[in-house]
C-alpha positions in Angstrom: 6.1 17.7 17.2 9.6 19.3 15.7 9.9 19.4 12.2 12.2 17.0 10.2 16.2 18.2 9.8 16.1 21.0 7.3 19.3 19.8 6.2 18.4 16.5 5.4 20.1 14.6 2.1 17.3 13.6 0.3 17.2 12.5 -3.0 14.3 14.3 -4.8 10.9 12.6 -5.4 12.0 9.7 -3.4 12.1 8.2 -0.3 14.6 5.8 -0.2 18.4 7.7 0.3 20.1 4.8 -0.4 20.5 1.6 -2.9 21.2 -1.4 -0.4 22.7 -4.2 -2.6 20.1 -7.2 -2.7 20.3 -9.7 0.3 20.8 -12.5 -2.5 24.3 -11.1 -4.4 26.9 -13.0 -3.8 29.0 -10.2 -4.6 28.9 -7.1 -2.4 30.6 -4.0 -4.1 31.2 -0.4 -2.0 32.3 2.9 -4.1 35.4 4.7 -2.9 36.9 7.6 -3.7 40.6 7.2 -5.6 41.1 10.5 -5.7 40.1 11.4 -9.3 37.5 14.2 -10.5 34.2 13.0 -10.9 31.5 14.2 -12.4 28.8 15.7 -9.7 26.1 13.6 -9.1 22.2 14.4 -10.0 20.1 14.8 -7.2 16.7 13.0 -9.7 16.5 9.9 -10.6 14.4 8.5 -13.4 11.8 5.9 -13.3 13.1 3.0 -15.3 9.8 0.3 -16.6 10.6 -3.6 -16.8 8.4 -5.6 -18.8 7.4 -8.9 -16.9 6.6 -12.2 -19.0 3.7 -13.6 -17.2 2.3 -16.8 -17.4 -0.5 -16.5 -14.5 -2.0 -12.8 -12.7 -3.9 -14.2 -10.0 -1.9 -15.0 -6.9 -3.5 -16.7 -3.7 -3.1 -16.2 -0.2 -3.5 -18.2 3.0 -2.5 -15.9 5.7 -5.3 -15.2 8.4 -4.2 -11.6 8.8 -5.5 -10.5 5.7 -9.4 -10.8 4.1 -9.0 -12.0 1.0 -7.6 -15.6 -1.0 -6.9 -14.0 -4.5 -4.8 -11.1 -4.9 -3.6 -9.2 -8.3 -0.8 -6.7 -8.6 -0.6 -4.8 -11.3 3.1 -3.5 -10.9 6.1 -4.6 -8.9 8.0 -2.0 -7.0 6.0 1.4 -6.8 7.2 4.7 -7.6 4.8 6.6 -4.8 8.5 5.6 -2.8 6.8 5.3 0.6 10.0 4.9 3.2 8.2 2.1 5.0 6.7 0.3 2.2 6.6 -3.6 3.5 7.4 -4.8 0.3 10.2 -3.7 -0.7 12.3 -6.6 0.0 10.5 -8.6 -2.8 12.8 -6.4 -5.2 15.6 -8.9 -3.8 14.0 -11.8 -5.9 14.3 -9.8 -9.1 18.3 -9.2 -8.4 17.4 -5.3 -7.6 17.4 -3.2 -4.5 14.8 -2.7 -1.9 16.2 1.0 -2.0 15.8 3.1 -4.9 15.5 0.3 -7.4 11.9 -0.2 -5.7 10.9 2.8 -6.6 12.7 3.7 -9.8 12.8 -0.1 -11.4 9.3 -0.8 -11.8 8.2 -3.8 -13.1 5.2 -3.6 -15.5 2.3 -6.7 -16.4 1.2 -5.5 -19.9 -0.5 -9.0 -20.8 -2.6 -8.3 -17.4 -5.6 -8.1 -18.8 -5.8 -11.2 -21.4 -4.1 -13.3 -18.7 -7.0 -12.6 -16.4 -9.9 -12.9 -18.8 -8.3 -16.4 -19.7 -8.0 -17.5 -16.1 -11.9 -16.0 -15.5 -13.2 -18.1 -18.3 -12.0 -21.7 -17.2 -14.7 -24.0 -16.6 -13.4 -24.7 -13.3 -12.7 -21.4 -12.2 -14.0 -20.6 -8.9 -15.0 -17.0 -7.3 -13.6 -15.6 -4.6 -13.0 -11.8 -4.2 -9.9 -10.5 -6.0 -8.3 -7.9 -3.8 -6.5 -5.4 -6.2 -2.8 -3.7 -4.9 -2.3 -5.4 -1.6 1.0 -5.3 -2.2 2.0 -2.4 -4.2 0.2 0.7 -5.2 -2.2 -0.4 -8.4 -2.6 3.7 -9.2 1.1 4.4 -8.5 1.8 7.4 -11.0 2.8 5.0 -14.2 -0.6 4.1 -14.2 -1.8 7.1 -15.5 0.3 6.3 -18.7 0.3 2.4 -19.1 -3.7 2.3 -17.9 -3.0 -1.8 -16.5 -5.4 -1.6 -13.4 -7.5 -0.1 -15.9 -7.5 -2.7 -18.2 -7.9 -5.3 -15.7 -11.2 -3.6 -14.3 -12.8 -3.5 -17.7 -11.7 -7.5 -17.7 -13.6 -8.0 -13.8 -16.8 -5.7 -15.0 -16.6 -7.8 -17.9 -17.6 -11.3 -16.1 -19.1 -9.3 -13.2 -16.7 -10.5 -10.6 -16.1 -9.2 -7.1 -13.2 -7.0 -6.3 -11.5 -4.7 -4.0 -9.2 -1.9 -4.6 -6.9 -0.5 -1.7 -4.5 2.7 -3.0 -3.1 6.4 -1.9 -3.6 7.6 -5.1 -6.1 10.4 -6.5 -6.2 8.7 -9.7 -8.6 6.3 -8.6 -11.0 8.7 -9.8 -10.0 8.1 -13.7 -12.4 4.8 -12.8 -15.3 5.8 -11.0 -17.9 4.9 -13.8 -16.7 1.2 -13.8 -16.5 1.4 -9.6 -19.8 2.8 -9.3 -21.0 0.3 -11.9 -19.6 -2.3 -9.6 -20.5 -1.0 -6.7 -24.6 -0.7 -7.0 -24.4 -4.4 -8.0 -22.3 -5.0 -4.6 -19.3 -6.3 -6.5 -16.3 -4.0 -5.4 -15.4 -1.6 -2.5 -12.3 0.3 -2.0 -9.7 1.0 0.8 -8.1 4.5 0.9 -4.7 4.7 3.1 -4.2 7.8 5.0 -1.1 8.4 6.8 -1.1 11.7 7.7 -2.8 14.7 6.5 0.6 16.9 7.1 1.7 17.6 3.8 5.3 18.0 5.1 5.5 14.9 6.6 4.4 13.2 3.4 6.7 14.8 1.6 9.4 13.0 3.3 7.8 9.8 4.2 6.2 9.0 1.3 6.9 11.4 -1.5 5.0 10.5 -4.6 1.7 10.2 -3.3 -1.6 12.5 -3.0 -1.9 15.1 -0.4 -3.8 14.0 2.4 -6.3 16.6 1.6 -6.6 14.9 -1.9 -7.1 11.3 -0.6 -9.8 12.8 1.4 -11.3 14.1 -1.5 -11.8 10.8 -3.5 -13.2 9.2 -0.9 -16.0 11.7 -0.7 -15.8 11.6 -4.8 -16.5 7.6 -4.3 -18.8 7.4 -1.6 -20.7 10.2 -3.3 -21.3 7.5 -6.3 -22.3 4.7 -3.9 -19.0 3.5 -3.4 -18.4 2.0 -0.3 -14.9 3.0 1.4 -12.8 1.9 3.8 -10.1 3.9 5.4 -6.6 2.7 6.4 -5.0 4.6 9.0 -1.5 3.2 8.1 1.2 2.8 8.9 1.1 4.1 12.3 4.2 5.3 13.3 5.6 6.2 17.0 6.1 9.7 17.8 5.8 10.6 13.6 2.0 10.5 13.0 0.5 8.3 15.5 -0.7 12.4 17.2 -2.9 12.3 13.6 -4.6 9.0 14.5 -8.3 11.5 16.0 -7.8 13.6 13.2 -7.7 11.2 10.5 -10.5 9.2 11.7 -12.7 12.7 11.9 -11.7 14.0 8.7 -12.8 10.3 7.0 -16.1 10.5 8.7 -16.9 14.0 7.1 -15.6 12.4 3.8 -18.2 9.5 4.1 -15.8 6.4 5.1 -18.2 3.2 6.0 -15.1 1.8 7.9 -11.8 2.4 9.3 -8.9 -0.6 10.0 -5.0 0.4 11.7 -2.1 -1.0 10.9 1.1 -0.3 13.2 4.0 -0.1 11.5 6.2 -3.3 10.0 9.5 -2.9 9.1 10.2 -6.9 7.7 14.0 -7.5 6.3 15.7 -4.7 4.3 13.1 -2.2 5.4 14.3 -1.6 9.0 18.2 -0.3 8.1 16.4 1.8 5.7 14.0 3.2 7.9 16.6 3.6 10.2 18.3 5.7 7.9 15.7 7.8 7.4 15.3 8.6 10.7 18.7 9.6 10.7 18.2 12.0 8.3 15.2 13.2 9.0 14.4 13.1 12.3 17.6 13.1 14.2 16.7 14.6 17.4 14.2 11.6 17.9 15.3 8.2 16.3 16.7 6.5 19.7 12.8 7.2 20.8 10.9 6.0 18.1 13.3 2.9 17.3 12.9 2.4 21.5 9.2 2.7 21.3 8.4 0.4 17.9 10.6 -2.4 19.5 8.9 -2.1 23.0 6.0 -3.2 20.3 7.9 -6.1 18.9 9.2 -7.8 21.6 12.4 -6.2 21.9 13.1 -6.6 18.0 12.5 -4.1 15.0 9.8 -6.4 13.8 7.3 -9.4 14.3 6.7 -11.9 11.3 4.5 -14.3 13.1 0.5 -14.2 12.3 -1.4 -11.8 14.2 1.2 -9.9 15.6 3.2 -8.2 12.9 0.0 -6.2 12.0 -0.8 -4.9 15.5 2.1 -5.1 17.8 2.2 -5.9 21.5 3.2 -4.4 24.8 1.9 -0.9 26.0 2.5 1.2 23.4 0.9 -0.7 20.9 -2.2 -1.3 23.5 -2.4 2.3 24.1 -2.3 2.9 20.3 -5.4 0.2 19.6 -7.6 2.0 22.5 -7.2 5.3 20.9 -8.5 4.3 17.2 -11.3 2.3 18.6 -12.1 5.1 21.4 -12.3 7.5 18.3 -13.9 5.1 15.8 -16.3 4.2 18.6 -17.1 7.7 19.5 -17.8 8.6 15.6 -19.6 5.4 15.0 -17.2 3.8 12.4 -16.8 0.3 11.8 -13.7 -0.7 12.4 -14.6 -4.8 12.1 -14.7 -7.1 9.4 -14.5 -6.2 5.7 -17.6 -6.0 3.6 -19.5 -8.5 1.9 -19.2 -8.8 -1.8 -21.6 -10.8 -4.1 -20.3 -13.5 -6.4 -23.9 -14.8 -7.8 -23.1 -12.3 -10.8 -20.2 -14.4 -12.0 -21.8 -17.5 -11.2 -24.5 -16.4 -13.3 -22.7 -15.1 -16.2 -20.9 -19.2 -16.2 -24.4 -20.8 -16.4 -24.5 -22.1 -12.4 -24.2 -20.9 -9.2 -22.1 -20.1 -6.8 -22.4 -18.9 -3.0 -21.7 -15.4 -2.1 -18.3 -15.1 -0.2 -17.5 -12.5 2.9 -14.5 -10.6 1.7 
């Protein structure tokens, strides 16, 4: 594998290089040069927090490509700026760019907490598992300061209800005395994404995040504890890190991983010019290949929306791809189906009746 352009234009500590004007603007502006002096332009920018009004935290799902109904995210838009990051075209809704808005305009829940414990202590409130950053990063770096996932842990250990957390982030650690609480009472587990454990690559593709050497080391942090941990080889990428996939899956085995689940790469609206950009950039020498190769994987297109296809892909890349993480998970004896079960008796209990437990 060659390295990226060294003379790439990237904008520092992010991963978008450009601010494509949301798809729902009526207006469309472009900047053009007149011929004046201008002042030069910094190569930073700052992280900028919006406060969201919320009148409800919990959001459900009916898709059958994911394994869970109920879903919180704590922020919108994440600041780890991961190039591929599926949803970054939900910015759009808010008036702001999938681009650098994503991950520089972040939209913050601070009534997270009290919304939830309201919601949790309806009479009719039913349990189901409450997956915890499916859509954006719930230990993105902000965290750290404004504490939100944190807050709405202490809320689910409070009522003793079932969660999972999926992240990239180190931080994670900040809450291993609530997980491992959680966990020995069989009511969380945790996903850990790893997308490549070169630390040049991430740079690039997904600049804000841990080292892959550092999300290796949480997991082995949580699974020490008796947390159980799943690892998400994702996304897989033609010809960028899909060479990692053996090495991943062996270095999450020495770190104590009870699973492993792959997820080739999606590039849904927006996402696909910028991704295409970045390949530009970066990897010049070999965007007609990898563009050739993900849409030999899509039917001839940059990306699948349907159920059970824009997870996976189709074709023989993407056959040859599955065979190789389920040779190597085979051959190390990880799991790769199914998700594990959580108990919602706990919460039942707590609300004076009982409920069955769920598979989650």
């Amino acid at each position: 594998m060659q390295d990226h352009d060294q003379n790439s234009h990237s904008i520092r500590g992010r991963g978008a290089l450009s601010n494509p004007q949301s798809r729902f603007d009526h207006q469309i502006s472009e900047a053009v040069d007149d011929g004046w002096w201008q002042p030069q332009q910094s190569n930073k920018v700052e992280t900028v927090i919006i406060e969201e009004k919320l009148k409800s935290i919990i959001s459900t799902n009916t898709s059958p490509d994911v394994p869970f109904s109920q879903s919180i995210n704590p922020f919108r838009g994440c600041e780890h700026g991961c190039i591929y990051c599926y949803a970054r075209p939900s910015h759009a809704y808010w008036g702001l760019s999938p681009g650098l808005d994503f991950e520089t305009r972040i939209i913050t829940k601070p009534l997270a907490a009290p919304l939830l414990d309201k919601a949790l202590s309806k009479p009719g409130y039913v349990c189901s598992a409450i997956s915890i950053g499916a859509n954006t990063d719930p230990y993105q770096p902000l965290e750290a300061r404004l504490k939100t996932t944190h807050s709405i842990l202490k809320v689910l250990e409070k009522h003793q209800h079932p969660f999972s957390l999926i992240t990239k982030s180190s931080l994670i650690i900040r809450d291993l005395d609530i997980l491992q609480k959680m966990a020995a009472r069989n009511l969380c587990s945790v996903a850990i994404s790893v997308t490549t454990l070169d630390d040049e690559l991430k740079r690039i593709l997904e600049p804000r995040t841990a080292s892959g050497s550092a999300r290796l080391k949480s997991i082995r942090t949580l699974t020490s504890a008796g947390v159980s941990v799943s690892m998400m080889v994702a996304p897989v990428i033609p010809m960028i890190n899909d060479h990692e996939i053996e090495s991943i899956l062996e270095a999450g085995k020495r770190a104590g991983i009870s699973s492993a689940h792959m997820v080739f790469l999606r590039l849904p609206g927006e996402v696909s010019a910028m991704f295409r950009e970045w390949l530009s950039n970066h990897y010049p020498d070999r965007q007609q290949h990898v563009m050739s190769l993900i849409q030999q994987s899509r039917d001839g297109r940059d990306y699948q929306s349907g159920f059970h296809q824009r997870m996976t892909g189709q074709g023989v890349f993407a056959a040859m791809i599955k065979q190789r993480f389920e040779t190597t998970a085979r051959r190390l004896g990880i799991s790769t189906e199914g998700r594990f079960e959580l108990d919602t008796s706990s919460f039942a209990k707590t609300h004076g009746h009982y409920r069955q437990t769920n598979l989650f």
